[in-house]
C-alpha positions in Angstrom: 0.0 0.0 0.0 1.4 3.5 -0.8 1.4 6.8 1.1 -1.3 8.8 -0.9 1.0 12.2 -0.2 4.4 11.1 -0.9 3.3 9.4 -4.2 1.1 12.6 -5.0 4.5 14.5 -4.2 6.8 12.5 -6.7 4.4 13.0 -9.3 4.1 16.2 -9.1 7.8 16.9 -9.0 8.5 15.0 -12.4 5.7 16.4 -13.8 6.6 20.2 -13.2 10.3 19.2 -14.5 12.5 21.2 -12.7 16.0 21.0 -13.4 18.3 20.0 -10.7 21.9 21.0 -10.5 24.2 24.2 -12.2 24.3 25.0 -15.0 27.7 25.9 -17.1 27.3 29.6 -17.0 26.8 29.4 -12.9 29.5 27.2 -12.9 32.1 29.5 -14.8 31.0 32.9 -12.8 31.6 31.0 -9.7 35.0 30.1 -10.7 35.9 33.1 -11.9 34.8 34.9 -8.8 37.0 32.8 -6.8 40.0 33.0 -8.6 39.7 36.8 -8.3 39.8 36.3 -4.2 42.2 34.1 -4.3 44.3 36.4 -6.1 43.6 39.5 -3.7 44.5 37.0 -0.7 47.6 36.0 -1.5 49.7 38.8 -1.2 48.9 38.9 2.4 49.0 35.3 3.1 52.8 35.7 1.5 53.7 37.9 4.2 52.3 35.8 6.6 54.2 32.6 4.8 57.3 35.0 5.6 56.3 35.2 9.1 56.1 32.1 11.0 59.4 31.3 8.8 61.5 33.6 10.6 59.4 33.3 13.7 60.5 29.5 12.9 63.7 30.0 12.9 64.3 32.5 16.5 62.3 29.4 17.6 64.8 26.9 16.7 67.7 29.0 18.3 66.3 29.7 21.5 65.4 25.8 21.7 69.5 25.6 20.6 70.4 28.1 23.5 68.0 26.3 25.3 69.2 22.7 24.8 73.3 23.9 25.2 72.7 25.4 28.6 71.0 22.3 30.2 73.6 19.8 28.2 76.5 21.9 30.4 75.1 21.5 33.6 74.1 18.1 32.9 77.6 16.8 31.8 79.8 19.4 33.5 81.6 20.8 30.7 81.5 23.9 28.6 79.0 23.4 25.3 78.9 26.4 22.7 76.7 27.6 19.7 78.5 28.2 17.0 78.2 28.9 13.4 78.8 26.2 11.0 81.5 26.3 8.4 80.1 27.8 5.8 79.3 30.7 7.4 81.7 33.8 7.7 81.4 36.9 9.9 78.3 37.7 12.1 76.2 35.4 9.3 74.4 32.6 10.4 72.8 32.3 7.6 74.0 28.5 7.2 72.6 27.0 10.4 74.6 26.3 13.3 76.1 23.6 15.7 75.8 22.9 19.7 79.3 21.1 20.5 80.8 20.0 23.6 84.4 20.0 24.2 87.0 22.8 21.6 90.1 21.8 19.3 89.9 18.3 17.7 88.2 16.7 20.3 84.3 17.9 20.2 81.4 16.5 19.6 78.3 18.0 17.8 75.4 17.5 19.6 72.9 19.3 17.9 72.9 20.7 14.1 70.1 23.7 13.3 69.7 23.3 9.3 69.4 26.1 7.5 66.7 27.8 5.8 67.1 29.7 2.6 64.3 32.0 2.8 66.0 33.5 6.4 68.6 35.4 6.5 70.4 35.3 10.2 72.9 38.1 11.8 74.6 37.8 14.7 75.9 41.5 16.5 79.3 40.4 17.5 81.3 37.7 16.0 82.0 34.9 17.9 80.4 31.7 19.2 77.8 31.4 22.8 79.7 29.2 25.0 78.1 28.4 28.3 79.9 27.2 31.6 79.4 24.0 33.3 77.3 25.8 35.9 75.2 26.8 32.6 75.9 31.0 32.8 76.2 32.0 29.5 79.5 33.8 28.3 78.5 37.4 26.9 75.7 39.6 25.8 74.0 38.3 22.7 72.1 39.8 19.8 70.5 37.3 17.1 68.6 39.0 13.8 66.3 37.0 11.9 64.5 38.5 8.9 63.4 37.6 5.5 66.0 37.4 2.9 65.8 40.1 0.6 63.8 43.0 3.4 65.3 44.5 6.7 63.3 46.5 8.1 59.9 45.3 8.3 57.7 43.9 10.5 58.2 40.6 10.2 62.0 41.1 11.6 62.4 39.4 14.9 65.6 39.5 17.1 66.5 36.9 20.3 68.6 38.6 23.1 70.7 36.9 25.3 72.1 38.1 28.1 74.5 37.2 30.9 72.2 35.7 33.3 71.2 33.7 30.5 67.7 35.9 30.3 66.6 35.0 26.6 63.8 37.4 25.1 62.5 37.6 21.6 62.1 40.8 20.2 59.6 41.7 17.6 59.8 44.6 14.7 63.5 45.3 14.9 63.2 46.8 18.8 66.4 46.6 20.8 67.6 44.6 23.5 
């Protein structure tokens, strides 16, 4: 036995032939509308791209600073940050490396890989060495900022001082 409504509804429905679905012209407008946000979006999703790649990067040196000061308490020996050998000057550019122990005898305990995109400054040449107590060695300043603009907003810097207060700094602001 059927429902007298729902049959009554069905029939009516194919009868009154309504088309179901888009049609090719609704389809291209909708396309082309988004393709025209997605092009005024992107410009701003760039900078924020740029962003969390530098903001990536402080990251991974203040885990670095983070990780040498604990691994010289913890073994009793002197550790240091220090630029890898592709680097020259105050550029870190390149990455750099947490050892423990100096001359021929050290032994890398952590490498930071670079990233192409970031360009990295450090003020004063030099490696961070910290102590077996875990005090850090002198005053640091760290730059991180997209490669290509200095300047700008997305430019962040990690201070270090000598009671191993780290801070990051946002915008270019000093120490």
């Amino acid at each position: 036995m059927k429902n007298g409504f729902c049959t009554s509804v069905q029939v009516h429905l194919r009868r009154r032939g309504t088309p179901r679905g888009f049609t090719l012209v609704e389809m291209m407008v909708v396309i082309v509308l988004t393709a025209i946000l997605l092009a005024l979006a992107l410009p701003s999703f760039n900078s924020l791209i740029e962003k969390y790649r530098v903001e990536g990067m402080a990251s991974a040196l203040m885990a670095s600073v983070s990780h040498a000061r604990s691994e010289a308490v913890r073994r009793g020996q002197v550790v240091t940050i220090r630029q890898r050998a592709e680097c020259t000057g105050a550029d870190w550019s390149c990455g750099w490396e947490t050892v423990v122990g100096s001359g021929t005898g050290f032994e890398i305990v952590r490498r930071q890989d670079p990233d192409a995109r970031v360009a990295v400054e450090k003020s004063a040449l030099g490696s961070m060495a910290f102590d077996p107590m875990g005090h850090f060695s002198s005053v640091a300043r760290v730059d991180f900022h997209p490669v290509g603009s200095t300047g700008s907003s997305n430019d962040i810097a990690v201070c270090i001082s000598l009671g191993w207060r780290i801070r990051l700094v946002k915008g270019g602001g000093t120490c």
